[in-house]
VOPAGU-2260 file (C-alpha; in pm, 1 decimal, decimal comma):
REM VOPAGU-2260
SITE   aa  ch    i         X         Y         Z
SITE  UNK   A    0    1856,9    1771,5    1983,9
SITE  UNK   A    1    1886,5    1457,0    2154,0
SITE  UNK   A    2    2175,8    1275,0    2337,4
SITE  UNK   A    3    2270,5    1004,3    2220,9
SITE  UNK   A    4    2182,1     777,3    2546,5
SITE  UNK   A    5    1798,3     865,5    2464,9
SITE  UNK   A    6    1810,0     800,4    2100,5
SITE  UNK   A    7    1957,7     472,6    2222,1
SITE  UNK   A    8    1663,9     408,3    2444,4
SITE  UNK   A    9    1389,3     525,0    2186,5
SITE  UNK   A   10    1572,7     276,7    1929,8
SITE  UNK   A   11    1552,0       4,7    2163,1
SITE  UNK   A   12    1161,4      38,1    2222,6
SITE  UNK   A   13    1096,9       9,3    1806,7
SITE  UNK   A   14    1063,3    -387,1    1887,6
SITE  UNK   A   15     813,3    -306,8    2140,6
SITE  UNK   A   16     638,0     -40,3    1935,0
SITE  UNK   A   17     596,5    -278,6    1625,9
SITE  UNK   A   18     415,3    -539,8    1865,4
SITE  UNK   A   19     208,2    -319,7    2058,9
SITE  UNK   A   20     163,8       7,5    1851,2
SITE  UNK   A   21    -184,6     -29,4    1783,0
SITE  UNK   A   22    -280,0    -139,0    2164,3
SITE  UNK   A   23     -98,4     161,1    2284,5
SITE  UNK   A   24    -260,2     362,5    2007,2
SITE  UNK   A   25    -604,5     269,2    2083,5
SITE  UNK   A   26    -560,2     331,4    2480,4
SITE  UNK   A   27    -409,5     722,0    2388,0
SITE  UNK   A   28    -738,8     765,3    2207,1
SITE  UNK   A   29    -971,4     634,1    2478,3
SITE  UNK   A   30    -754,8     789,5    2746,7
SITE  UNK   A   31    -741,5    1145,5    2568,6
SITE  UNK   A   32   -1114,9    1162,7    2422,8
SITE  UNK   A   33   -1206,7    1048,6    2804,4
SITE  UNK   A   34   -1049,7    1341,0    2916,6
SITE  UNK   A   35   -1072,9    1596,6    2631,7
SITE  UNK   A   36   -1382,4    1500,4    2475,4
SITE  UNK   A   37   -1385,9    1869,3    2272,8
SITE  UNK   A   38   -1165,8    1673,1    2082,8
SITE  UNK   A   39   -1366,8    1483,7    1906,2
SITE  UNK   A   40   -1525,2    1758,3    1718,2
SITE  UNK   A   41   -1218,3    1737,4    1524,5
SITE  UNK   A   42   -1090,5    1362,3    1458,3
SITE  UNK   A   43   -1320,6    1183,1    1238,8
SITE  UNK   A   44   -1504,0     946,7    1453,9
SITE  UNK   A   45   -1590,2     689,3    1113,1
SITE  UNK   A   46   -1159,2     635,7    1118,8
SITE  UNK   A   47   -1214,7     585,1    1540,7
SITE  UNK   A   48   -1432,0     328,5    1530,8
SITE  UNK   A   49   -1316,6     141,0    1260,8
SITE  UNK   A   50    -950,4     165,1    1331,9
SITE  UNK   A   51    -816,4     327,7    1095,8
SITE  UNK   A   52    -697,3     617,6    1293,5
SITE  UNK   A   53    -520,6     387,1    1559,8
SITE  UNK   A   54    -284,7     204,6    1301,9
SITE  UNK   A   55    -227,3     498,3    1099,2
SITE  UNK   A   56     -85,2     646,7    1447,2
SITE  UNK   A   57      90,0     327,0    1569,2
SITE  UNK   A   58     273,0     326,8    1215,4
SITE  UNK   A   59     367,2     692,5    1297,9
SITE  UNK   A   60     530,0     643,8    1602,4
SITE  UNK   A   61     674,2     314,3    1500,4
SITE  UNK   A   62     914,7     550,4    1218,8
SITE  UNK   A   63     943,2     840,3    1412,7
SITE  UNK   A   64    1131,6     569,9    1614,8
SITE  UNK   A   65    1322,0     422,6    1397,2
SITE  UNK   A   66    1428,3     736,6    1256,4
SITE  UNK   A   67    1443,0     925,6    1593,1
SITE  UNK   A   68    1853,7    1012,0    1472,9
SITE  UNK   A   69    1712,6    1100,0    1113,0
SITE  UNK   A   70    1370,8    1291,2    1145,6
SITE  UNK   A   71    1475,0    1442,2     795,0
SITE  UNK   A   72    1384,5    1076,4     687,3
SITE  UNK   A   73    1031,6    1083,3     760,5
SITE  UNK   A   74    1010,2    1468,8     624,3
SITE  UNK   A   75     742,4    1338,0     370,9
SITE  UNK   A   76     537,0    1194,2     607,2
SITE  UNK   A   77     526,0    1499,5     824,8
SITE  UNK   A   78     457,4    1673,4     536,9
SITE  UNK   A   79     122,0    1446,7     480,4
SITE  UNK   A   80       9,0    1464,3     789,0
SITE  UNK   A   81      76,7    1856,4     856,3
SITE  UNK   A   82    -164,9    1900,1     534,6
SITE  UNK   A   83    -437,2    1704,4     733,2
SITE  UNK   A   84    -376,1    1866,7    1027,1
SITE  UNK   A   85    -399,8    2216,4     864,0
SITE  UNK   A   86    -740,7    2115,6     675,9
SITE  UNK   A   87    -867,4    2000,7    1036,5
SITE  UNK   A   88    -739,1    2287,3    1243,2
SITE  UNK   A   89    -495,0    2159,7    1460,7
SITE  UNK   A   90    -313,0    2385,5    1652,3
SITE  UNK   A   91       3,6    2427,7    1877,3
SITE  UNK   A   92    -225,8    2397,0    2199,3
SITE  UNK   A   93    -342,5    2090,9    2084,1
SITE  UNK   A   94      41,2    1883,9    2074,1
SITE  UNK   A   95      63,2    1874,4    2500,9
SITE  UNK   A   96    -237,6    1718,8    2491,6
SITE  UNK   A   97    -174,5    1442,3    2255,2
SITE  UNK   A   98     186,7    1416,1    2406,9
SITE  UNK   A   99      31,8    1368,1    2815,6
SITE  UNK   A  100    -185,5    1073,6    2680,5
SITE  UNK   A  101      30,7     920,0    2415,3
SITE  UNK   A  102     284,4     871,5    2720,8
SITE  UNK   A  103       7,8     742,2    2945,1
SITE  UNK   A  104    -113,3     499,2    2755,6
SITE  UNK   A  105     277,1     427,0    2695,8
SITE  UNK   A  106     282,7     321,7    3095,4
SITE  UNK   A  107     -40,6     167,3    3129,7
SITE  UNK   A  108     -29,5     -77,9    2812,7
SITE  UNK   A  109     363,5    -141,6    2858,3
SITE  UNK   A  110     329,0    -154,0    3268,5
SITE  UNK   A  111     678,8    -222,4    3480,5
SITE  UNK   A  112     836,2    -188,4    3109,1
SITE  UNK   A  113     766,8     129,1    3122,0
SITE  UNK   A  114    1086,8     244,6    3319,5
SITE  UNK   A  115    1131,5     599,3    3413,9
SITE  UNK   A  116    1391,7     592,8    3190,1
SITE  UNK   A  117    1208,2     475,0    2893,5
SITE  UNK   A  118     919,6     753,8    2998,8
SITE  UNK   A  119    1141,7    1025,3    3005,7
SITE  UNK   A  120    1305,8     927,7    2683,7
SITE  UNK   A  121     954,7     934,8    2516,6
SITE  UNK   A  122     866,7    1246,4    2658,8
SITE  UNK   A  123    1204,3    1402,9    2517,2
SITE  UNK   A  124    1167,6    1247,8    2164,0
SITE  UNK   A  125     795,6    1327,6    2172,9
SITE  UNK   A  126     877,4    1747,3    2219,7
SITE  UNK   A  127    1126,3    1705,6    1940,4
SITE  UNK   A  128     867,2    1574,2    1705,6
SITE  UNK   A  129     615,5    1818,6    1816,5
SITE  UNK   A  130     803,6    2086,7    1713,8
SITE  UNK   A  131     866,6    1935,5    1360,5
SITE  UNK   A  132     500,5    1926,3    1304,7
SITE  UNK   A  133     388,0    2291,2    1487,3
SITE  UNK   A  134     684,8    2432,7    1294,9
SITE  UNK   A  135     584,1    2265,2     937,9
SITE  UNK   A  136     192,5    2346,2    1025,9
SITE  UNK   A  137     292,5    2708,4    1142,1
SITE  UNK   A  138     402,5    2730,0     785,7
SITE  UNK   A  139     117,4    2575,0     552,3
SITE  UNK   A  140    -135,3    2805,6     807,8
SITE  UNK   A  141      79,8    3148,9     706,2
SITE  UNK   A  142     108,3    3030,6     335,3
SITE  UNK   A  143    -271,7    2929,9     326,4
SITE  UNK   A  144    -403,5    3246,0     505,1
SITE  UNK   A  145    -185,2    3468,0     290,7
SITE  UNK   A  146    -187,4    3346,4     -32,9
SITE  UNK   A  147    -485,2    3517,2    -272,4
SITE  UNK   A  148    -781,9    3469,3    -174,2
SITE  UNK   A  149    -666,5    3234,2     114,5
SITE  UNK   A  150    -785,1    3231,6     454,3
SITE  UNK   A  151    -804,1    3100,0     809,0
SITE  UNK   A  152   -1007,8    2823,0     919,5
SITE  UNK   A  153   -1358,9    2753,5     802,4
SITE  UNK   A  154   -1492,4    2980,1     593,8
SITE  UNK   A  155   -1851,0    3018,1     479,4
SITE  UNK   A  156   -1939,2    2836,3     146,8
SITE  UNK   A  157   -2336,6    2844,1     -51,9
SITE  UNK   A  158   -2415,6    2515,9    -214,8
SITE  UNK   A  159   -2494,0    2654,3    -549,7
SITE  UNK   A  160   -2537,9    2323,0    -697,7
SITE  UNK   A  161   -2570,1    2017,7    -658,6
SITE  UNK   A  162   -2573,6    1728,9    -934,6
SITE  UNK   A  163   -2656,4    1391,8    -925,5
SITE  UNK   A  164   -2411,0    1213,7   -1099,2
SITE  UNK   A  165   -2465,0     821,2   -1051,3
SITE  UNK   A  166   -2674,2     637,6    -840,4
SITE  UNK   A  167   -2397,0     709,7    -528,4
SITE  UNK   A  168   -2254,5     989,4    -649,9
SITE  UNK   A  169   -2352,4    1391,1    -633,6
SITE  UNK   A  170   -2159,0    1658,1    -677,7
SITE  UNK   A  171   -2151,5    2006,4    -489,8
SITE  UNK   A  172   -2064,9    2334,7    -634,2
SITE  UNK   A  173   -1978,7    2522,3    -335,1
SITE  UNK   A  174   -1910,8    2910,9    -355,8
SITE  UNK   A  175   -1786,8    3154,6    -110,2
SITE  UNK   A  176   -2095,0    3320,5      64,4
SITE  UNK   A  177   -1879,2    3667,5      45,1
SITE  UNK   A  178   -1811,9    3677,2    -276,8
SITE  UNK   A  179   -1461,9    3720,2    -280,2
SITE  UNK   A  180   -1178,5    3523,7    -426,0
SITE  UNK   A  181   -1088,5    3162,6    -328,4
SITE  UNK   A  182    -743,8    3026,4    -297,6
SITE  UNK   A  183    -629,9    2839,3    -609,2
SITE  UNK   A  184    -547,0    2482,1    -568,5
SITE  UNK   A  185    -277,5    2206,9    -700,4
SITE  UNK   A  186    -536,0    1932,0    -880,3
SITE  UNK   A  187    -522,1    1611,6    -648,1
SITE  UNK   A  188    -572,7    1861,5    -340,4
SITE  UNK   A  189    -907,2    1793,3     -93,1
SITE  UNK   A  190   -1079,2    2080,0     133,1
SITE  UNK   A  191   -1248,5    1987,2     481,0
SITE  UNK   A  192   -1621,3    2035,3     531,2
SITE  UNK   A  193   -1701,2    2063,4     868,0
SITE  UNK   A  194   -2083,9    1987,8     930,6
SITE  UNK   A  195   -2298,6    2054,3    1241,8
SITE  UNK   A  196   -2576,0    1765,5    1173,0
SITE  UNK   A  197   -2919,5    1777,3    1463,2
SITE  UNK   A  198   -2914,1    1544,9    1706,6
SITE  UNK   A  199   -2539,6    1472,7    1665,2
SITE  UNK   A  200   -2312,7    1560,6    1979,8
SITE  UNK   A  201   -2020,2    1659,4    1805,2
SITE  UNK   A  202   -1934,8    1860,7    1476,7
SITE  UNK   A  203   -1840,3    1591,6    1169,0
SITE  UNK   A  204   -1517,8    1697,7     975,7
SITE  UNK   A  205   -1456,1    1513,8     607,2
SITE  UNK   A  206   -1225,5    1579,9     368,0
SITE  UNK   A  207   -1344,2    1553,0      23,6
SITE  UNK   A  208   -1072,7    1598,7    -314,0
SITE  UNK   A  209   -1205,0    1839,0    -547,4
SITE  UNK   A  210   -1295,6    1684,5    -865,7
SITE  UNK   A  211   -1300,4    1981,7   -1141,1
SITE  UNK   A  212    -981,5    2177,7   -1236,1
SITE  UNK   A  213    -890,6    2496,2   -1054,7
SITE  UNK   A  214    -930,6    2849,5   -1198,1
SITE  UNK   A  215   -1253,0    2823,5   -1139,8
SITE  UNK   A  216   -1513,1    3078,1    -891,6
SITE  UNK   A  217   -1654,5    2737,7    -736,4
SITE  UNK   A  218   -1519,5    2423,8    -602,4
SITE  UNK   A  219   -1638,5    2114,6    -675,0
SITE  UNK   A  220   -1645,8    1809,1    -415,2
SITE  UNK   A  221   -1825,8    1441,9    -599,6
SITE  UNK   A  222   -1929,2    1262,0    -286,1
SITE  UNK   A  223   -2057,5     898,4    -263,1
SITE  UNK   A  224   -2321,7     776,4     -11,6
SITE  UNK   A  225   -2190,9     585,9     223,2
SITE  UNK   A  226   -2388,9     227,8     280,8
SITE  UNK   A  227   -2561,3     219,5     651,3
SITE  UNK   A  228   -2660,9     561,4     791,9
SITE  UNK   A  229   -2606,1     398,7    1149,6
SITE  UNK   A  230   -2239,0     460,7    1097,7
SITE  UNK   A  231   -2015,0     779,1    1099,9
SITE  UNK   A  232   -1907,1     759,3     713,4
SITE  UNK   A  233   -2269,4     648,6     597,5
SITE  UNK   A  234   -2420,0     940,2     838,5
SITE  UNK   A  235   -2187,4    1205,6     680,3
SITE  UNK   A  236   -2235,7    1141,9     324,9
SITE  UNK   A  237   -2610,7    1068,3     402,4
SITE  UNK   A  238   -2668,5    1397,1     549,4
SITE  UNK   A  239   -2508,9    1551,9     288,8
SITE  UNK   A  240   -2691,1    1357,7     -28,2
SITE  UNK   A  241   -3017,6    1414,8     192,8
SITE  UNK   A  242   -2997,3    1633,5     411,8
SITE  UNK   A  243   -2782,1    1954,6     212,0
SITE  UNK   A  244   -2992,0    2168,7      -3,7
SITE  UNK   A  245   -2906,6    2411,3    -285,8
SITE  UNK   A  246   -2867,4    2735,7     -64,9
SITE  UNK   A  247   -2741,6    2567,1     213,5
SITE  UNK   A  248   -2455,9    2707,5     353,5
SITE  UNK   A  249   -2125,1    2482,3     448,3
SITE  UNK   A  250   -1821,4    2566,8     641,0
SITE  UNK   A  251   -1489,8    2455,3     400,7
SITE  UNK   A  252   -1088,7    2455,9     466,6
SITE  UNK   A  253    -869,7    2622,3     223,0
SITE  UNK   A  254    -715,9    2365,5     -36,4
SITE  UNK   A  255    -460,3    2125,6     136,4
SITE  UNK   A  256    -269,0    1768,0      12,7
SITE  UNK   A  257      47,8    1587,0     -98,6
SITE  UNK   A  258    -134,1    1384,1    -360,0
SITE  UNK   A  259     -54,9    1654,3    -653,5
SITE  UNK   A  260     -33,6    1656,2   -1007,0
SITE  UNK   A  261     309,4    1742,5   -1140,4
SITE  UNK   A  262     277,7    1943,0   -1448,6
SITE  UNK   A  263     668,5    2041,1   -1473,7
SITE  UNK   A  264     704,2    1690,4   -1635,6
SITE  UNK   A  265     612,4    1624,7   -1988,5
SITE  UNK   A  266     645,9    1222,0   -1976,5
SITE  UNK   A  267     300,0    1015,0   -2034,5
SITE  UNK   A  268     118,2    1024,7   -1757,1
SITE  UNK   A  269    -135,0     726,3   -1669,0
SITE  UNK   A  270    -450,1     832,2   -1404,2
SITE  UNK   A  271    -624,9     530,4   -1267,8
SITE  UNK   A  272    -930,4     513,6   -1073,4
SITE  UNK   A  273   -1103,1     298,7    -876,3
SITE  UNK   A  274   -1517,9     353,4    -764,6
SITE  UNK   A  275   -1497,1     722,7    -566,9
SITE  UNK   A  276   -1136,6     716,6    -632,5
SITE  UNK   A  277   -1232,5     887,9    -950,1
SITE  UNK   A  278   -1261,8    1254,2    -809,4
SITE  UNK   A  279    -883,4    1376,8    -781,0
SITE  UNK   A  280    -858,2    1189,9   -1127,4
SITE  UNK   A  281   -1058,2    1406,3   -1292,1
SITE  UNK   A  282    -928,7    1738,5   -1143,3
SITE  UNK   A  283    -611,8    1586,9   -1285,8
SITE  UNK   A  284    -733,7    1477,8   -1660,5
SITE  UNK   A  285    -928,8    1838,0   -1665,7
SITE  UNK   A  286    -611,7    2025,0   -1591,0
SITE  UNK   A  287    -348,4    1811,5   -1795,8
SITE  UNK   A  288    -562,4    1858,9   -2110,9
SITE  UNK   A  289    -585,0    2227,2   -2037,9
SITE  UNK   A  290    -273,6    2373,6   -2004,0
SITE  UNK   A  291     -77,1    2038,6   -2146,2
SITE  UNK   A  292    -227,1    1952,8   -2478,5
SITE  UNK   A  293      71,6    1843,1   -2590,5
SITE  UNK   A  294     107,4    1590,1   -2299,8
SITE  UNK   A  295      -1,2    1205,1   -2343,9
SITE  UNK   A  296    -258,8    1061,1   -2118,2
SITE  UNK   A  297    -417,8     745,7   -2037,7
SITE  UNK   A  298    -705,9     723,7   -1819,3
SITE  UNK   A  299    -853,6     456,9   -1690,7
SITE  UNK   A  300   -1186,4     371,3   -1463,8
SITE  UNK   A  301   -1309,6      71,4   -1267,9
SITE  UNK   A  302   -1645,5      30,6   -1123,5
SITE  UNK   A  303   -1922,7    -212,0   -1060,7
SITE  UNK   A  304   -2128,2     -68,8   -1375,2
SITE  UNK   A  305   -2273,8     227,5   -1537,4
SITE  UNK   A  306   -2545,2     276,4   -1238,1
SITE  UNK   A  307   -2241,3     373,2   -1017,6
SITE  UNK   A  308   -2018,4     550,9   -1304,8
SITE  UNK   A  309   -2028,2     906,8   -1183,9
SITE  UNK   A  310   -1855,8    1200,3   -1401,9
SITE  UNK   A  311   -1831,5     953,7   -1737,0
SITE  UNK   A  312   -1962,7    1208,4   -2007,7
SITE  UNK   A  313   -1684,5    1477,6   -1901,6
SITE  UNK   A  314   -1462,9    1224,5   -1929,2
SITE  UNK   A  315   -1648,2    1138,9   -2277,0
SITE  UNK   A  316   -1613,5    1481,6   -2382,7
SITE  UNK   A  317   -1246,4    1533,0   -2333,4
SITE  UNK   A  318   -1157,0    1167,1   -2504,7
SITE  UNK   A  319   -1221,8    1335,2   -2859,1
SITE  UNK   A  320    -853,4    1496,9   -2790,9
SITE  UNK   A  321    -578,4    1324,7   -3008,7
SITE  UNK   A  322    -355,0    1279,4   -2710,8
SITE  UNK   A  323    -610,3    1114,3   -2500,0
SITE  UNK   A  324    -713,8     741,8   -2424,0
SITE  UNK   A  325    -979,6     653,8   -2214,0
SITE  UNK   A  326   -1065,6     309,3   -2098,0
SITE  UNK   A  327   -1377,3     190,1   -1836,1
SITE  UNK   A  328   -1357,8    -130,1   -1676,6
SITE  UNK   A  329   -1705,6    -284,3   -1496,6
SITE  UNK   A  330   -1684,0    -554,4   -1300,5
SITE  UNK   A  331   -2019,6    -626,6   -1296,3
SITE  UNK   A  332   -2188,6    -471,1   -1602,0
SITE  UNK   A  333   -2564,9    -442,3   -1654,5
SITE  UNK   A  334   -2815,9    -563,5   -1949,4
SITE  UNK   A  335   -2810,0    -167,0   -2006,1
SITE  UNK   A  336   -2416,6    -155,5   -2032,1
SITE  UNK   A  337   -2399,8    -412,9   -2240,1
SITE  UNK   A  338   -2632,7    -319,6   -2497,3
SITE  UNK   A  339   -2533,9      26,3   -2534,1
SITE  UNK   A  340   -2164,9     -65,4   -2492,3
SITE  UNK   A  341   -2075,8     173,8   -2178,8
SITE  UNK   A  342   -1767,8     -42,5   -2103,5
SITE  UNK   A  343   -1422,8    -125,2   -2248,4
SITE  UNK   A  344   -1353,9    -419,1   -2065,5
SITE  UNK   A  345   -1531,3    -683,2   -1844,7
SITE  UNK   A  346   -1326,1    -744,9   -1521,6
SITE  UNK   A  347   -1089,0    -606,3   -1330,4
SITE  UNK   A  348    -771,8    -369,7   -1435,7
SITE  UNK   A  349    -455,0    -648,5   -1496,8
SITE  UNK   A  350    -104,0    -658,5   -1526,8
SITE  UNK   A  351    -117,8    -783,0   -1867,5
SITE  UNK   A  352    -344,4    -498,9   -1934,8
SITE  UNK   A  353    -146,5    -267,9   -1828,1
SITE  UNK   A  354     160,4    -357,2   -2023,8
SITE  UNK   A  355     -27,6    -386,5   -2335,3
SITE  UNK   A  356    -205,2     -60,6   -2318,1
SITE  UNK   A  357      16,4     182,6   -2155,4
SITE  UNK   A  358     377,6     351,6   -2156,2
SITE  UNK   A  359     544,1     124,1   -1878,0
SITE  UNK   A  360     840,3     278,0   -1920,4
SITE  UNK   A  361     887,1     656,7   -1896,6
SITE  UNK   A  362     509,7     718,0   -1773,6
SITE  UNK   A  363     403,6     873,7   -1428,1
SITE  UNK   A  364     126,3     652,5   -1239,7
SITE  UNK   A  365    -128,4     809,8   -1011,8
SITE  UNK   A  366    -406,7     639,2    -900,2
SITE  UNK   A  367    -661,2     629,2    -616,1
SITE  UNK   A  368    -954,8     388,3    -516,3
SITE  UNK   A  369   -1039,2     114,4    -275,3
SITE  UNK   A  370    -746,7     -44,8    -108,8
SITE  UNK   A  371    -785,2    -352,9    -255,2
SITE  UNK   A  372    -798,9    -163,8    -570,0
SITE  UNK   A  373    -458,3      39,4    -504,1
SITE  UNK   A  374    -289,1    -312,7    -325,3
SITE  UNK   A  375    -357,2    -491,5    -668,5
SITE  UNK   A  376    -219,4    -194,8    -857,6
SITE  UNK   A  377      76,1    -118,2    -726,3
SITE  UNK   A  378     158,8    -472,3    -708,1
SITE  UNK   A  379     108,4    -492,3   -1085,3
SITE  UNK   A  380     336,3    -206,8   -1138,7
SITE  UNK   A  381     604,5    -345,7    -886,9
SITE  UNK   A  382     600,1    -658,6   -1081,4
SITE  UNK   A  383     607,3    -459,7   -1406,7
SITE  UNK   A  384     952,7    -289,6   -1346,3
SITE  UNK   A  385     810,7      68,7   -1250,3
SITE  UNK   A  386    1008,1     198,6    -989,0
SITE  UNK   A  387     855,6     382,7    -689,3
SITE  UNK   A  388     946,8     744,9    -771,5
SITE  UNK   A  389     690,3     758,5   -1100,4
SITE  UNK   A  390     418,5     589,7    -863,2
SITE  UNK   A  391     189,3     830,8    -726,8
SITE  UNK   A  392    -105,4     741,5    -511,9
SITE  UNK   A  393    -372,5     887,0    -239,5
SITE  UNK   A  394    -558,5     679,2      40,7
SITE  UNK   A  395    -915,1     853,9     130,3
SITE  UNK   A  396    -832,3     824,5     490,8
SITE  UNK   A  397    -551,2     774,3     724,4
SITE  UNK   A  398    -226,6     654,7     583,7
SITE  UNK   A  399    -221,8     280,3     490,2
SITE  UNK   A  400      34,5      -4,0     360,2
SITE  UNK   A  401       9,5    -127,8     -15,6
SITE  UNK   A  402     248,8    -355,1      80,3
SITE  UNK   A  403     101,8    -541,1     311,4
């Protein structure tokens, strides 16, 4: 525990943290992949360069101060992150690191500001939260390992399919090249491929959601290609529409993720998508329909047109049900789509659409897509009188702001 002298001077920094979190952010990465570069066979250099990484981090810090008297309060976000850190491999070893260069870059971005006092404050509140994550981790890592078919780290998975779906989209049936059992999984959960591609210094890691329904001896990943091979995303998702064979072998994560379907609640549940978006969707729809029948669902898709509309004749298949609606939006529909009437609606997914079409009040919301996509969303359910505990949501990525 702390005293309360050095919560005092952690709470006073949170003014200086919300100005410069994302300079200090971005100097701990250059400062620790300088001097560790190992490291970088594990953070995902497409969320470096574009900075995604850096203000997911500088929001982290920012609430770990503000709640340094309350950690309990952030328990959620611990609990996101911990899954991501499991997925990647993160380990205990890995924490002194992070905690020697977040404190540098602390004293060189902050300068004479950075008092000894304020340093050793950090360096106390920085153990503290260390803990909370190694301890949390230590957990998900025994439960993962232990649970059936569970294991360690990467394990070796065969592509034994792979399906085009859409002009951007293929999916990849991966089983396990032992044959044994794989861990179940909660639908919404991802798994982490790690991929050694030639000429490529350091190993890529992604994490993909699976987009089929567990129970099954195979998981299923949908990925899209990435525009622009020249950068980290487009070379990942190239190599693997390209590059990834049926055969191939892959190295995969157990199951991890917040971003879960909860099937103790009977209420109408509402699944919107957005482009890619679509894949923990439709581990969600396949699952709700399969072990709740009973249970009301809307689900609705938005993408550019039918040339990009991956998984649509599952979808298709399952909207026969009595308790099932199913609704496409295109934005910018085809000759093709329009003729053989692919879409529901022209346009983008509204507020006034919403409250025409769906249960606003008793239904659970999950959806996942673009940002712009989720911002416009949530907004539209904010302004709709849903409040935040039936809103459910994923960012593919580091953690962002809808709110902003």
């Amino acid at each position: 525990m702390l005293d309360q002298n050095t919560i005092e001077i952690i709470k006073s920094t949170v003014p200086v943290l919300e100005k410069h979190g994302e300079t200090i952010t971005t100097r701990f990465y250059q400062l620790m992949f300088g001097n560790h570069p190992e490291l970088l066979n594990i953070f995902n250099h497409a969320n470096q360069k574009q900075g995604r990484q850096q203000k997911a981090l500088a929001g982290t810090v920012y609430a770990a101060a503000m709640y340094i008297d309350n950690l309990e309060a952030i328990l959620p976000v611990v609990k996101q992150i911990a899954h991501k850190h499991r997925s990647l491999g993160i380990k205990p070893e890995h924490y002194p690191i992070v905690g020697k260069h977040l404190l540098l870059a602390i004293k060189d971005v902050l300068g004479e500001a950075a008092t000894d006092e304020i340093n050793d404050a950090w360096a106390q509140a920085y153990s503290l939260i260390a803990d909370a994550f190694i301890s949390v981790e230590a957990e998900m890592y025994d439960e993962t390992a232990n649970q059936e078919g569970g294991w360690d780290g990467f394990r070796h998975f065969i592509v034994d399919r792979k399906v085009v779906e859409s002009d951007v989209i293929t999916s990849f049936y991966l089983k396990p090249e032992d044959n044994k059992e794989i861990a179940s999984f909660i639908p919404g959960q991802y798994i982490s491929i790690k991929l050694e591609i030639k000429s490529e210094e350091y190993t890529h890691i992604r994490q993909y959601s699976l987009s089929d329904a567990p129970g099954k001896d195979y998981y299923r990943i949908s990925v899209k290609r990435e525009a622009g091979a020249a950068n980290p995303d487009g070379r990942v998702s190239n190599f693997l529409h390209d590059g990834v064979v049926e055969g191939d072998i892959l190295k995969v994560s157990a199951p991890a993720g917040d971003f879960v379907l909860d099937t103790e609640k009977h209420t109408p549940l509402v699944l919107l998508s957005g482009g890619v978006g679509l894949t923990p969707m439709m581990s969600m729809l396949k699952t709700v329909v399969e072990i709740q029948p009973e249970r009301k669902v809307t689900f609705v898709h938005a993408a550019a047109n039918g040339n990009v509309h991956a998984l649509r004749d599952e979808v298709e298949e399952l909207a026969a049900l009595d308790n099932l609606n199913a609704y496409v939006f295109y934005d910018s529909p085809t000759e093709e789509d329009r003729k053989n009437n692919r879409f529901d609606v022209e346009g983008y997914i509204t507020r006034d659409w919403l409250k025409e079409k769906v249960s606003i009040t008793d239904a659970e919301f999950y959806f996942c897509g673009p940002v712009p996509f989720m911002k416009a969303i949530n907004r539209s359910l904010k302004e709709l009188g849903v409040n935040e505990e039936r809103i459910h949501f994923e960012f593919f990525g580091p953690m962002g702001n809808l709110e902003e």
